[in-house]
Every structure is written in C-alpha cells, then in structure tokens.
VEXDREN-2710 file (C-alpha; in Angstrom, 1 decimal):
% VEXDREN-2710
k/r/px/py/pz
1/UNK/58.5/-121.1/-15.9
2/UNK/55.9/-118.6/-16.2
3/UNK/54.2/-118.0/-12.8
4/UNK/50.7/-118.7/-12.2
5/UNK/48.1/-116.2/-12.5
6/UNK/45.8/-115.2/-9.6
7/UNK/41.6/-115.8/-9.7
8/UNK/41.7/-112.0/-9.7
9/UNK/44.4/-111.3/-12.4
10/UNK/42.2/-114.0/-14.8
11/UNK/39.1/-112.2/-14.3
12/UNK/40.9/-109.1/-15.1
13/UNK/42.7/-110.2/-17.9
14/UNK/39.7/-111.8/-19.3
15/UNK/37.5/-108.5/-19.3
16/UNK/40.2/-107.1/-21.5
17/UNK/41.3/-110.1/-23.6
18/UNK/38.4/-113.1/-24.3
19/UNK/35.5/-110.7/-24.0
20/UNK/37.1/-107.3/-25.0
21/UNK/34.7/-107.4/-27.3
22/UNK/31.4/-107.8/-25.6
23/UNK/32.6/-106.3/-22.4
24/UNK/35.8/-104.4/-23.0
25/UNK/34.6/-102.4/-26.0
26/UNK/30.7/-101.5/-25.7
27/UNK/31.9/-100.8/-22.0
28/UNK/34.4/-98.0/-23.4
29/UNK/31.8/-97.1/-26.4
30/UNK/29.1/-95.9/-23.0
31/UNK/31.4/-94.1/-21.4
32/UNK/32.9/-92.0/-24.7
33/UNK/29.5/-91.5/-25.8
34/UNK/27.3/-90.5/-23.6
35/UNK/30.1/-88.5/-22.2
36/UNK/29.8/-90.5/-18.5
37/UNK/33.3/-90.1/-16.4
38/UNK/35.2/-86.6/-17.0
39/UNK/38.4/-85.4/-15.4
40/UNK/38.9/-84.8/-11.6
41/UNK/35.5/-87.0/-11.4
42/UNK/34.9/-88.7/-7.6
43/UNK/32.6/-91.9/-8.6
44/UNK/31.4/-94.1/-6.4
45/UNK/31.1/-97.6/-7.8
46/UNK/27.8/-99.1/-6.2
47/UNK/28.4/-102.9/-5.4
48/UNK/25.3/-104.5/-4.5
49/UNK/26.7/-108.3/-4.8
50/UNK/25.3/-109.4/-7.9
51/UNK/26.7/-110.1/-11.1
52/UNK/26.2/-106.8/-12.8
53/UNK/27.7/-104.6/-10.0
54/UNK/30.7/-106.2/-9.6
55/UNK/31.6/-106.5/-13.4
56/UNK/31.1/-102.8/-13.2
57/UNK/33.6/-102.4/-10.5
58/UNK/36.4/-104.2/-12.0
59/UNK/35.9/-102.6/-15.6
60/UNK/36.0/-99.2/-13.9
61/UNK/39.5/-100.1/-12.5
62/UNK/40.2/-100.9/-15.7
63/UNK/39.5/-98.0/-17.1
64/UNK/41.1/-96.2/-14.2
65/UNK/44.5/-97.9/-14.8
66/UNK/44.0/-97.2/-18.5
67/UNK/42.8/-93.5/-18.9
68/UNK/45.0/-90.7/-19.8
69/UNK/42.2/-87.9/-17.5
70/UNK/42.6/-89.5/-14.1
71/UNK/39.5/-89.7/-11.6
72/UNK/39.1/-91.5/-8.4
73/UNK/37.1/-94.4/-7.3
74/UNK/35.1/-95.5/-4.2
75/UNK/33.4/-99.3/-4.1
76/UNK/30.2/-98.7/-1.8
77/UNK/28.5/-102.0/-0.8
78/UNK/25.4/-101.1/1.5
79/UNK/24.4/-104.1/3.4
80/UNK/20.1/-103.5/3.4
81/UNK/19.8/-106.6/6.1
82/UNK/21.3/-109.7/4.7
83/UNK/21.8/-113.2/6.0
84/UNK/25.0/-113.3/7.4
85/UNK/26.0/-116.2/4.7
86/UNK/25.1/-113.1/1.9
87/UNK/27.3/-110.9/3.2
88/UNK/30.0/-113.4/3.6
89/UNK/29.5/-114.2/-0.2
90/UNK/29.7/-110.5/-1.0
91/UNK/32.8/-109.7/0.9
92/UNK/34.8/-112.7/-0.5
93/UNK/33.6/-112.1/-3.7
94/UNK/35.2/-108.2/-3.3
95/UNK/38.7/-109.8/-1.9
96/UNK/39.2/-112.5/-4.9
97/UNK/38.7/-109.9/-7.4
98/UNK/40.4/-107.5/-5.8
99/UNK/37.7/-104.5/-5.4
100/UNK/38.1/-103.1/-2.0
101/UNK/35.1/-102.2/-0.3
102/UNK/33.3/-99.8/1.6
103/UNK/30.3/-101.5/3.5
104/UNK/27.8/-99.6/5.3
105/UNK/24.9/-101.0/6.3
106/UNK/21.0/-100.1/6.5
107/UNK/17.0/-100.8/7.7
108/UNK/16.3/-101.8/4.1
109/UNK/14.6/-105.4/4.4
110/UNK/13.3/-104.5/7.9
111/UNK/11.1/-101.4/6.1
112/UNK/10.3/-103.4/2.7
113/UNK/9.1/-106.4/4.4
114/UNK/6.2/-104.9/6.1
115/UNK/5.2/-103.5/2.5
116/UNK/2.8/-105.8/0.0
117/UNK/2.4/-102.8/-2.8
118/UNK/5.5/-102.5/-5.2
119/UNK/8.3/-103.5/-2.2
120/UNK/10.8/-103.7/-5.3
121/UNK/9.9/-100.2/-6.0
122/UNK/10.2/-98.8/-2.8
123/UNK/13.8/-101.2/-2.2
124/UNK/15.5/-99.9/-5.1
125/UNK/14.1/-95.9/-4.5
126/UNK/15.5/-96.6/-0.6
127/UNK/18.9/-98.3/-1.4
128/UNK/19.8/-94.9/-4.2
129/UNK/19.0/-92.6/-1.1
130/UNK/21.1/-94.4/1.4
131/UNK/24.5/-94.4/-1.6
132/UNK/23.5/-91.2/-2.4
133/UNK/23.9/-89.8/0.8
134/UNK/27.0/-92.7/1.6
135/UNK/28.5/-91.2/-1.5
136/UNK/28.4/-87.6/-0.8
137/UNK/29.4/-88.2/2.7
138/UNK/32.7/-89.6/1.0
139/UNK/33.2/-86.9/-1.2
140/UNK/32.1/-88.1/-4.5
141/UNK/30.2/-86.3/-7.2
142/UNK/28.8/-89.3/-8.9
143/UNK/27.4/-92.9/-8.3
144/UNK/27.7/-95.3/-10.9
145/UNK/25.2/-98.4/-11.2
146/UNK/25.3/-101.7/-13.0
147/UNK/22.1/-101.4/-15.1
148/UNK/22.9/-103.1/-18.9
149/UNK/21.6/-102.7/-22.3
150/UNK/19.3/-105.9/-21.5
151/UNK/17.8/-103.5/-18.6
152/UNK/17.1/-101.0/-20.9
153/UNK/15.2/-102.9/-23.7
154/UNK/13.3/-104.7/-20.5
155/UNK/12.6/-101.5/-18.7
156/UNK/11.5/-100.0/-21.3
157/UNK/8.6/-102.8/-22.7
158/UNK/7.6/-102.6/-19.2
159/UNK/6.6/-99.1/-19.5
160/UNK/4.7/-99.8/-22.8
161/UNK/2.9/-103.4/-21.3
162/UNK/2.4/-102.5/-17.4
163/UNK/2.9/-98.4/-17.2
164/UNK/1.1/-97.3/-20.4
165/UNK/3.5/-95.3/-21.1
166/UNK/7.0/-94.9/-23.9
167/UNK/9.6/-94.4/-21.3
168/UNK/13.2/-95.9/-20.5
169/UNK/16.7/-95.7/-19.0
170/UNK/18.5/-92.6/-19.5
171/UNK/22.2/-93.1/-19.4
172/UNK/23.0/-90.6/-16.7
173/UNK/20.7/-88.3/-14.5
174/UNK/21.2/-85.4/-12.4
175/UNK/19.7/-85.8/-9.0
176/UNK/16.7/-83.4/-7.6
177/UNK/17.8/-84.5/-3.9
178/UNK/21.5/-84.6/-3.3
179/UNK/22.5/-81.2/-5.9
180/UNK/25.7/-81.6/-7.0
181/UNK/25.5/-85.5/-7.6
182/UNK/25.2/-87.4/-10.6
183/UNK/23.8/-91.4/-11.6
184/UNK/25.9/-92.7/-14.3
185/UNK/25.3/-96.5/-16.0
186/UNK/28.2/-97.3/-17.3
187/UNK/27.1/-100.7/-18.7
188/UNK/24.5/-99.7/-20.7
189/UNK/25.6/-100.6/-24.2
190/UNK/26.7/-104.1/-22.4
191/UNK/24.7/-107.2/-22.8
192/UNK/23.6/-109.6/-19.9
193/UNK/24.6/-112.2/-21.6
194/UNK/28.5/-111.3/-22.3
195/UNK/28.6/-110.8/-17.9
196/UNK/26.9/-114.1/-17.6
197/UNK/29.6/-116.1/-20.0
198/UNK/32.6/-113.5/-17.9
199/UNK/30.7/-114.8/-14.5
200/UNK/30.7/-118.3/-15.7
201/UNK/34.6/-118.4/-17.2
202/UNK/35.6/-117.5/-13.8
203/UNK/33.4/-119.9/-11.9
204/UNK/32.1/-117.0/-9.6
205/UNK/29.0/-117.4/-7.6
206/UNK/27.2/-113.9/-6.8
207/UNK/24.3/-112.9/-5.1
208/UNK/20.5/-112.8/-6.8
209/UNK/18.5/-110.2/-4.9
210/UNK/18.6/-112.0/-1.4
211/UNK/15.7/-110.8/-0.3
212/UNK/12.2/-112.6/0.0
213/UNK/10.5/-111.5/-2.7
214/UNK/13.0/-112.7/-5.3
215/UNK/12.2/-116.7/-3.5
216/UNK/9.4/-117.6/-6.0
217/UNK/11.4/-116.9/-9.0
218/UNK/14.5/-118.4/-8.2
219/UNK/12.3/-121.3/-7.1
220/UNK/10.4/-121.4/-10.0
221/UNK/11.6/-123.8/-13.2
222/UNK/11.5/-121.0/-15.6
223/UNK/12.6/-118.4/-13.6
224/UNK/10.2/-115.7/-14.0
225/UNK/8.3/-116.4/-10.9
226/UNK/6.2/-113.7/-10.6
227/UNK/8.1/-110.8/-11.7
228/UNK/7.2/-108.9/-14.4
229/UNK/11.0/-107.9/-15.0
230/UNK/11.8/-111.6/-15.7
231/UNK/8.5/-112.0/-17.9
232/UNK/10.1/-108.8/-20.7
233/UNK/13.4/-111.2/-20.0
234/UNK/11.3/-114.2/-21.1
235/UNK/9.9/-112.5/-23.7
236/UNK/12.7/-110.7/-25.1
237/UNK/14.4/-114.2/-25.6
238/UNK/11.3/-115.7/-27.4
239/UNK/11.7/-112.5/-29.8
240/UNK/15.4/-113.5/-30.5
241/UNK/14.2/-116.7/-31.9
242/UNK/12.8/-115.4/-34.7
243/UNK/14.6/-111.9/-34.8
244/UNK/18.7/-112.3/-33.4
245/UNK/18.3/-108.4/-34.0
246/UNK/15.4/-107.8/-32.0
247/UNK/17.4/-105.7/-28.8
248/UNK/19.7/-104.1/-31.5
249/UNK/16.9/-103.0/-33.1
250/UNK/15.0/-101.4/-30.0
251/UNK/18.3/-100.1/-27.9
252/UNK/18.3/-97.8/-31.6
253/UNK/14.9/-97.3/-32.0
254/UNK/15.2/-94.9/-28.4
255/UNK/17.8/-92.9/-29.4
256/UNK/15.9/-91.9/-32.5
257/UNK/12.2/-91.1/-30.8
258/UNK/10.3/-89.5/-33.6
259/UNK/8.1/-87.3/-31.3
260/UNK/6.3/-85.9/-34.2
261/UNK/4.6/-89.2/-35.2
262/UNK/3.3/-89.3/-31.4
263/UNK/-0.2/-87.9/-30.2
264/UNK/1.4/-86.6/-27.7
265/UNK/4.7/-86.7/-25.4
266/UNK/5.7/-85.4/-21.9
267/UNK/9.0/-83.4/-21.9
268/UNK/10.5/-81.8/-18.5
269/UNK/7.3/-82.9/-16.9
270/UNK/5.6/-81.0/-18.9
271/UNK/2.4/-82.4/-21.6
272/UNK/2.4/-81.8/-25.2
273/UNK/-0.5/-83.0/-27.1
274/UNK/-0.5/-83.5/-31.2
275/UNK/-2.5/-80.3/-32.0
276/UNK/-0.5/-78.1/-30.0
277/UNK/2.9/-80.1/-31.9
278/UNK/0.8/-80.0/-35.6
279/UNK/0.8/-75.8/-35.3
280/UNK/4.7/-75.7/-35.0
281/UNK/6.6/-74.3/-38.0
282/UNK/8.8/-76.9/-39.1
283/UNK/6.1/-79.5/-38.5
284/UNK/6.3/-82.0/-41.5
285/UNK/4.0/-82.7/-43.9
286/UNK/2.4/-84.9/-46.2
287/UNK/5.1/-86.2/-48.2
288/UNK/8.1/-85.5/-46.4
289/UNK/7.9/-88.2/-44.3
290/UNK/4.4/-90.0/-45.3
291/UNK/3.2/-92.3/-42.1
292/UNK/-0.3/-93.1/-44.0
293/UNK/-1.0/-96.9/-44.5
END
C-alpha cells in the first residue's frame, strides 16, 4: 500500500507534474534565457506571503534539487508590521510547504501609513532596501522577486496610461545602492493565472497585501478598488475576450522595441530625440521598412 503523500510533497509534485507546463516550463524557459541563476550564485528568495512569492520559493528548490551548476538558497520573509494573525498565516504557510524561513522584521507600515502620496510606491522602494541590505548581510549576491509575465504586460500599460511614458519590467537589474547585488525575476515568462489554479489545487490561503490601502479593493465586488494596478488587470482581461493572444502579443512586442519608429527614446538616462536618430548611418529609409499610412 502506497504511503500517503504530504500537503508539501503534492504541491511539489504538482509544480513539476499537472502544471509542468504553465509553471514548470516557462519557469525554466526565464531562467535559461535571460541567463538569471549562474554557478556558485547566493540568491536570496524574497517571500513576502502572497501567492507569487511563495510559488517562487518552491520552484527555486526545484530547480536547486534539479540543476547540474549548484547555487545556494536563502528564503527572506521581512515582516513590514503585520497583524499578528498575517504573520501566523505566513509562517505556517512556509512549514506546510516546506520553505524554511528567515524572518526579519521592519518600520514599514508604521512610515507608509503616515504617507497619502504614492504609499505603494514608497512601500515597495522601502521593503527592496531592507532585503537588499538583509540579503547582503547573509552573504548573497542576488535577490530574487516574484513579479510574473501578467506584471509585466500590467506594468508596462501603466507606464503608457498613467506615466506617459513606454517603459517596463526588465528581467534582472544591477543595483546602484548595494554594488555587488543583483534583482532577478524569475517568474517572468509565468502567468498569474497558472499560480492561481497551483494555489487553488492545493487549497492554500496566502496573504493579499495586508496593509490598509489594499482594504477598498479587496472589499470592493470587482476587485479593483481603487488601484490602478487592478484596473490594467481588469482591462487586460476585457482584451482577452476578444483577443486570447492579447499578453502573448505585448510580452513580444517589448523584446522587439523598434526604437527607430519612435520620436524619441531615453537610453542609460540619457535622451535621444528623432532628428539626432534620423542623421545615423544605417538609419532606414523609405522602403525598407515603409511606416507611411
């Protein structure tokens, strides 16, 4: 008689197995492509509580067990000033997986509070300092984060709708602050929806945001609220209706900018405008790539 399996073996045999192919594989497909874990690597694997963070913990023990150029792995969970219920809920969640963590703990909510203009803004540029610094502390070289594909495409029509600008999620990034150290997002050719239906199999319960801003939305019938984040979610979905292709279609429409067709573009902080672009040999002309209507 074949013994039964654990909550945490399930979860991890179902990453592998019933979603190998919208977890497993686009999971694997990020982190050969844009080149994201190498050899001798210290990461440290940022749990925040939420859905997104913790899939990304247990595929990067996946991938750990799995890998033929070992690296090493610390689970960081900063605690910014949750209810004590919260944590509770974060820390079980981390023992019935089987992801053992590192809590520290921070001023977050106490500063963010006190703050009416962009408090998300100045939460999430707060909690990267604090694992930043955690993470160095502990020896590692990188931090990985559990932005997905679906936080690319919305990140990057809020730049167009609410920044006037074309910008969006880079894979990895260097940081200016902590030299040495290196943001990596695993996830990002991973859909929200394939870690909703891997939360859901496994009947796990994680935490939203906990923090008072996120109340409206999660009160609110259509769950938007008044973010703008969940309005490009809200959005995106209405465009799916029409267009099942619509994300595919964007997530490959950034990795092939044509900056030539732009009036202008910022690269290394620096601004280009058209005419200085239109003098460049190489420049292409009528013909070669005609953009009249």
């Amino acid at each position: 008689m074949s013994r039964e399996l654990t909550p945490q073996e399930i979860a991890e045999r179902s990453l592998i197995k019933k979603y190998r192919k919208e977890l497993w594989n686009p999971f694997i497909a990020a982190v050969k492509r844009y080149e994201l874990v190498k050899p001798g690597d210290r990461i440290a694997v940022c749990v925040s509580g939420g859905k997104d963070s913790m899939v990304l913990a247990k595929l990067m023990q996946e991938l750990q067990r799995h890998t033929e150029h070992p690296f090493s792995l610390e689970f960081l969970a900063m605690d910014p000033g949750y209810a004590p219920a919260n944590r509770r809920r974060l820390e079980d969640n981390a023992a019935r997986l089987g992801v053992p963590l590192t809590v520290f703990e921070s001023n977050i909510f106490d500063v963010t509070v006190q703050v009416e203009k962009n408090p998300c803004y100045l939460c999430a540029r707060m909690r990267r300092g604090f694992l930043y610094s955690k993470a160095q502390e502990l020896g590692c070289n990188k931090i990985a984060l559990g932005h997905h594909l679906s936080d690319v495409i919305e990140t990057t029509l809020l730049g167009l709708f609410y920044g006037a600008q074309l910008q969006s999620m880079p894979p990895k990034l260097r940081s200016r602050n902590f030299p040495g150290m290196e943001l990596i997002r695993p996830l990002y050719c991973v859909h929200e929806d394939a870690i909703l239906a891997w939360k859901n199999y496994n009947g796990l319960q994680f935490l939203q945001c906990a923090c008072r801003f996120t109340e409206a939305r999660d009160a609110s019938g259509d769950g938007i609220g008044e973010s703008k984040r969940q309005e490009m979610k809200m959005l995106v979905r209405e465009l799916r209706k029409t267009n099942p292709n619509i994300e595919k279609s964007m997530f490959r429409a950034i990795h092939g900018v044509q900056l030539d067709t732009f009036p202008g573009f910022k690269f290394r902080g620096r601004a280009f405008s058209f005419e200085e672009a239109y003098d460049l040999p190489g420049f292409p002309q009528a013909g070669e790539r005609e953009q009249e209507s």
